[in-house]
C-alpha positions in Angstrom: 51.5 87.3 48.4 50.9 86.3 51.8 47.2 87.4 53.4 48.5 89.3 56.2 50.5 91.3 53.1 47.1 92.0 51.8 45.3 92.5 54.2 47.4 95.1 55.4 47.5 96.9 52.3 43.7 96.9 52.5 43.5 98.1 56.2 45.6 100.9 54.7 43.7 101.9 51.9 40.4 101.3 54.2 41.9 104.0 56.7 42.9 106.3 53.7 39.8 106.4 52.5 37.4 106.1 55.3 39.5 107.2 58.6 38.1 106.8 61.9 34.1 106.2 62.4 33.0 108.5 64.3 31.0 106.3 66.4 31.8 102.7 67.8 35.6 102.5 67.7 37.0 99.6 68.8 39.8 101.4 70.1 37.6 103.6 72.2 35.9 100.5 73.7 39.3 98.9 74.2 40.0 102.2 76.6 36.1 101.6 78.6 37.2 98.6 79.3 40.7 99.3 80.6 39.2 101.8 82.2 36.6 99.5 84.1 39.8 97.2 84.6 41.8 99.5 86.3 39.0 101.2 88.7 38.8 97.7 90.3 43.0 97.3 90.2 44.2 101.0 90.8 46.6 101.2 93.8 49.8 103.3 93.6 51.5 100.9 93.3 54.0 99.7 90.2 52.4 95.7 90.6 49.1 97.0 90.4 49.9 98.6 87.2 52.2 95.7 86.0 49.2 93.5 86.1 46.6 95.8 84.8 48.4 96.4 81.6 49.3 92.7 81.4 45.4 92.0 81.4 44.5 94.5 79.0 47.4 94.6 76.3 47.8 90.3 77.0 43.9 90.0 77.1 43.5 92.0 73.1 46.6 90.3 71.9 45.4 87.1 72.7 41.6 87.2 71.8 42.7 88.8 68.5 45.0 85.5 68.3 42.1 83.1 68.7 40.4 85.1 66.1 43.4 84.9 64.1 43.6 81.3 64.5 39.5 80.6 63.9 39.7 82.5 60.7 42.6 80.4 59.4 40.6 77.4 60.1 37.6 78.4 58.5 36.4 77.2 55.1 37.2 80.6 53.9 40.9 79.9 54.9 43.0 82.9 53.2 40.2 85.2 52.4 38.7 85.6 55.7 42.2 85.7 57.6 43.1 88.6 54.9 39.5 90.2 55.8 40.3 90.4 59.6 44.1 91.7 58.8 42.0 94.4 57.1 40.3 95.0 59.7 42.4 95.0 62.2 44.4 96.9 60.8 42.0 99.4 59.7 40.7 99.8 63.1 44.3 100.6 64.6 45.5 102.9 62.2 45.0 106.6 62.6 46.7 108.4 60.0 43.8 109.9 58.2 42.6 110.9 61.5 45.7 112.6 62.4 46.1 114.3 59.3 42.6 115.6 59.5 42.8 117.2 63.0 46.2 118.7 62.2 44.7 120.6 59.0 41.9 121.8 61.3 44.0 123.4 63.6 46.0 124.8 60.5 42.9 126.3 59.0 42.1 128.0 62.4 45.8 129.2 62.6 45.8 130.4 59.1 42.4 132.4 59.8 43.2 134.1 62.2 40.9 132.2 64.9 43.5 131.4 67.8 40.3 130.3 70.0 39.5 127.6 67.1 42.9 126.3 66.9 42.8 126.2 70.9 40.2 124.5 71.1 40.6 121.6 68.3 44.3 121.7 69.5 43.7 118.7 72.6 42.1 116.3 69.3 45.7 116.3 68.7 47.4 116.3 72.4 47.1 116.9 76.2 49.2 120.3 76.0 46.9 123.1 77.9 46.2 125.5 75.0 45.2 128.4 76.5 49.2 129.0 77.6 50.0 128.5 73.9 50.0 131.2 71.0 50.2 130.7 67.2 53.7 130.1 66.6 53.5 127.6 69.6 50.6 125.8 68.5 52.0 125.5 65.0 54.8 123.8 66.6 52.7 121.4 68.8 51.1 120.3 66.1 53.8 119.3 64.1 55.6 117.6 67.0 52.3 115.7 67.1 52.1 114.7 63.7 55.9 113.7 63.7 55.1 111.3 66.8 51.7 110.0 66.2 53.4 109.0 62.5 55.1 106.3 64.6 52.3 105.6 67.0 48.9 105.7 65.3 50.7 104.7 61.8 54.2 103.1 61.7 54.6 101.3 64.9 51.4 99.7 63.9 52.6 98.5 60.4 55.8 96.8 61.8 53.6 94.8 64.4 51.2 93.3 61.5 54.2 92.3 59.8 56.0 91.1 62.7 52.9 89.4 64.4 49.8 89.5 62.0 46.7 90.6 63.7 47.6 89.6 67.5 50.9 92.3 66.4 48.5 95.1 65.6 45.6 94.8 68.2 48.3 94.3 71.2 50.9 97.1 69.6 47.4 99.7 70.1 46.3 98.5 73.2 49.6 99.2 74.7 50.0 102.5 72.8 46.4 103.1 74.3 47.3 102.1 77.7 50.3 104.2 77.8 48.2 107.5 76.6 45.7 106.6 79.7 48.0 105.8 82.5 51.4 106.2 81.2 52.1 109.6 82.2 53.9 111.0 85.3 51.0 112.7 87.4 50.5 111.6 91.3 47.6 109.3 90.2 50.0 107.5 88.0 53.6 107.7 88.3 53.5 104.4 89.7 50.5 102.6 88.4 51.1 103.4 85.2 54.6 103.3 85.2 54.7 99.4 83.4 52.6 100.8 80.7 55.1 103.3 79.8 57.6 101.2 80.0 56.0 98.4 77.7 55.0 101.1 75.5 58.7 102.1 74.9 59.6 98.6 74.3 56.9 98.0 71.6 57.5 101.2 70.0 61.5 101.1 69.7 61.3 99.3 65.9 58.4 102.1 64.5 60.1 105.0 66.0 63.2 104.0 64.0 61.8 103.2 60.9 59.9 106.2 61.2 63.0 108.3 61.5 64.8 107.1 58.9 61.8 107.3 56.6 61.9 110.6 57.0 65.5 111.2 56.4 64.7 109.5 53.3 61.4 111.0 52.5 61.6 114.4 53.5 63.1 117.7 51.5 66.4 118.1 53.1 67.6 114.2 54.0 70.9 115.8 55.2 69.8 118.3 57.5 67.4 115.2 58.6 70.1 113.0 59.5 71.9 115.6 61.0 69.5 116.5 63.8 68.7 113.3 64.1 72.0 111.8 65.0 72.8 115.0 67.3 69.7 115.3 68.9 67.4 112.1 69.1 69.1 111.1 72.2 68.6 114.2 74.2 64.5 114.0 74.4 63.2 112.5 77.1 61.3 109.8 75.4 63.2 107.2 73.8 61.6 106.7 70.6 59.6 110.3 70.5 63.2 111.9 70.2 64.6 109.6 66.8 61.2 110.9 65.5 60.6 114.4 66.2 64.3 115.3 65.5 64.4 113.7 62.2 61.2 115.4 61.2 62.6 118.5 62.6 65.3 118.4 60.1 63.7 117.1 57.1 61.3 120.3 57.7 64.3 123.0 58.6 62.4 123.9 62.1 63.0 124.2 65.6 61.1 121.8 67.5 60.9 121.3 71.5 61.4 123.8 74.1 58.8 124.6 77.1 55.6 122.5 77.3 53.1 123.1 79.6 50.6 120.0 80.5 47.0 120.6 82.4 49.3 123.2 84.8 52.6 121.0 84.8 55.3 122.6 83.0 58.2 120.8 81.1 61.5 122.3 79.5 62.4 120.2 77.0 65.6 120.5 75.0 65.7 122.3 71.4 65.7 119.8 68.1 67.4 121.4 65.3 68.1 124.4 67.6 69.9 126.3 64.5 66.8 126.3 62.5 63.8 128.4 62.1 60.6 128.4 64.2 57.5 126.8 63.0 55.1 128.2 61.3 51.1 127.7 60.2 53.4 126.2 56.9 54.8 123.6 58.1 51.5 122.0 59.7 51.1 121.4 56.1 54.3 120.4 55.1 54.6 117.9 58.0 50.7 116.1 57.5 52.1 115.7 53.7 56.0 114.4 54.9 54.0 111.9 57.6 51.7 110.8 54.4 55.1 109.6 52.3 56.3 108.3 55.4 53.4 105.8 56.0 53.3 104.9 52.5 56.8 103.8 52.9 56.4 102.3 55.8 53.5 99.8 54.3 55.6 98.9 51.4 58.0 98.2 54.0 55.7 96.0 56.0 54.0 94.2 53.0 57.8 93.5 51.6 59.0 92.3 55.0 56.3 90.5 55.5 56.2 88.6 52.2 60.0 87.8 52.2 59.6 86.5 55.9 57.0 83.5 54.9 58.7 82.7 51.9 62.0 81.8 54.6 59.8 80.2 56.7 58.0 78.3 53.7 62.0 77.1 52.3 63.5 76.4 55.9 59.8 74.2 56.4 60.3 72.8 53.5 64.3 71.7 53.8 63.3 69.9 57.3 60.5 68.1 55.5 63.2 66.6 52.9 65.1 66.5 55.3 68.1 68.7 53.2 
């Protein structure tokens, strides 16, 4: 098996069984610096943003290539480029995370404490909680989970396969530069516009296997297809819509509608507008249907990945015989 196959089965298992520390991420250092980057860049102005999220997605692709590249040349070879796959992939990942916070808010939901789940609800996303009550902070959550399956888990995955550890440090950073700068206040409509649009690129593949993992994975696959195929394409986001709607039919609930964002409202369209609204349940239900889908999605990583150097091995091979 190759050692980017292994070593993202270990990153896996390292997230699964440690999560996020809760002190020193790299991922939160990534976002100082971009941050540092971008006080010196910021104009409102779409170059501006162009080249700040060239520097900092280009700038953690390519160091984590050189690293990439010194660990292969090492004595250690194949163990120590497996060890940084680990741990790069480890440190990308967030799916124990995400399952963690979403129980949280569940717990407070299925308390009784509205003012606990409002205030562990922004762990999860930027929605303004104090507009929200229980049935709509069930659903934010599970819209959260059903995104952030693709982004903090999936996307991720496919990356390492695709691209080994420069895949999987570049794939967060941009994921991590669209969160910052990618969305559509005055400050950043323009400046972060290129990050939101490199962020869509980069997360087309996860967003689809994502979706149809869940077709596959969840408790009604036909109901999961079928909001999927009807609705995916009217969310705004490109790969947030595949996603959500698939995981709003494999669960049999309603999902989108009015958002509301630090006083900016949005009035989304309805996924699988003839099913029921969510409930504290189905925060459950969803954590446990993103769990299958991320263990899918490794095997589908390690496989793809493992089938992909034994081509390249044969087609090297043929045009050193010369057959």
């Amino acid at each position: 098996m190759p050692v980017e196959s292994i070593g993202l089965a270990l990153g896996y298992l390292g997230d699964l069984l440690i999560g996020d520390p809760r002190r020193g991420h790299p991922v939160a250092a990534f976002g100082r610096a971009a941050h540092a980057v971008e006080q010196r860049l910021w104009r409102d102005h779409r170059g501006r943003g162009t080249l700040h999220a060239l520097l900092c997605a280009g700038g953690a692709a390519a160091g984590a290539g050189l690293l990439a590249r010194t660990a292969r040349r090492s004595r250690h070879g194949a163990p120590a480029g497996a060890a940084l796959t680990a741990a790069a992939t480890w440190a990308v990942l967030g799916g124990t995370s995400l399952g963690r916070e979403a129980r949280a808010v569940g717990a407070a939901l299925g308390a009784g404490d509205l003012a606990a789940a409002r205030e562990r609800l922004p762990h999860l996303c930027g929605r303004d909680p104090q507009t929200l009550d229980e049935q709509q902070i069930a659903r934010a959550v599970v819209e959260s989970v059903a995104e952030n399956t693709s982004d903090a888990v999936v996307g991720a995955l496919v990356w390492g396969a695709l691209a080994g550890v420069p895949g999987l440090v570049g794939f967060r950073a941009v994921n991590t530069l669209d969160a910052m700068v990618g969305h559509r206040s005055p400050r950043y409509r323009r400046f972060g516009w290129a990050a939101a649009r490199l962020d869509d690129v980069v997360g087309w593949p996860g967003a689809r296997l994502t979706a149809a993992l869940a077709v596959l994975a969840g408790p009604d696959p036909r109901g999961a297809w079928r909001v999927a195929r009807r609705d995916a394409s009217r969310h705004p986001s490109p790969n947030a819509g595949p996603v959500e709607a698939s995981f709003a039919g494999a669960l049999g609930v309603r999902l989108g509608g009015t958002l509301a964002y630090a006083g900016r409202v949005e009035h989304r369209p309805v996924l699988g507008a003839e099913n029921r609204p969510v409930e504290t349940a189905d925060i459950e239900r969803a954590v446990r249907l993103s769990r299958r889908v991320s263990l899918l999605a490794l095997g589908v990583a390690v496989a793809g990945r493992a089938v992909g150097s034994v081509l390249v091995n044969r087609t090297v091979k043929r045009s050193c015989t010369g057959g």
